[in-house]
C-alpha positions in Angstrom: 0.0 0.0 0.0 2.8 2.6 0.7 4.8 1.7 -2.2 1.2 2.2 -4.4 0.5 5.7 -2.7 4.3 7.0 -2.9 3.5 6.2 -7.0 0.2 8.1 -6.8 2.0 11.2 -5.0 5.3 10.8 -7.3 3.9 10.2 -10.7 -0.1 9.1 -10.7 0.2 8.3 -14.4 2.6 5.6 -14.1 -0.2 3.7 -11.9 -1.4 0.9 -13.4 -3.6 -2.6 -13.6 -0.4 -4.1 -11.9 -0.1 -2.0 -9.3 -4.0 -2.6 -8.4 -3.7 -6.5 -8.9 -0.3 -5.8 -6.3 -2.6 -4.4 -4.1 -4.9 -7.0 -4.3 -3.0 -9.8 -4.0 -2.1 -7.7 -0.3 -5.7 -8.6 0.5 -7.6 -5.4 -0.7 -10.7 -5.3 -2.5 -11.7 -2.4 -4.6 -13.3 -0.3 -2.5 -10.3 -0.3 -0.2 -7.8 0.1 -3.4 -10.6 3.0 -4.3 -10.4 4.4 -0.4 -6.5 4.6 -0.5 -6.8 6.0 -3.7 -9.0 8.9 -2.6 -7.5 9.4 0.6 -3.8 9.9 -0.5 -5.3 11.8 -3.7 -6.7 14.3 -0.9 -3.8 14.3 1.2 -1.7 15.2 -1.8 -4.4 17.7 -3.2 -4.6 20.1 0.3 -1.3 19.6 1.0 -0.1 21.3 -2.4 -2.9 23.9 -2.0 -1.3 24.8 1.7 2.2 24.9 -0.1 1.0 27.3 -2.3 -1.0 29.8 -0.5 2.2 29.4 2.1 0.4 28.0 5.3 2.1 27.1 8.1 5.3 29.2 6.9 6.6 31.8 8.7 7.0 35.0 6.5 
């Protein structure tokens, strides 16, 4: 799972079929692959919106 979302955050194009049967074969069904997905997606989405608008930095 942390080697699928470090893809996602990386490069998300370069995720594909194989990295969801890898994630399957770990024992997660599609709506956990599709929970992982959408978590990390938002995690990767505010984070970058923070960066941006420069919360949390001093100055």
């Amino acid at each position: 799972m942390v080697d699928y979302v470090v893809q996602l955050t990386k490069d998300a194009t370069r995720i594909s079929r194989a990295n969801h049967e890898r994630l399957r074969k770990a024992g997660f069904d599609d709506v956990a692959i599709l929970q992982i997905t959408l978590i990390a997606s938002w995690f990767n989405y505010i984070n970058r919106v923070a960066d941006a608008l420069g919360v949390g930095r001093e100055g």
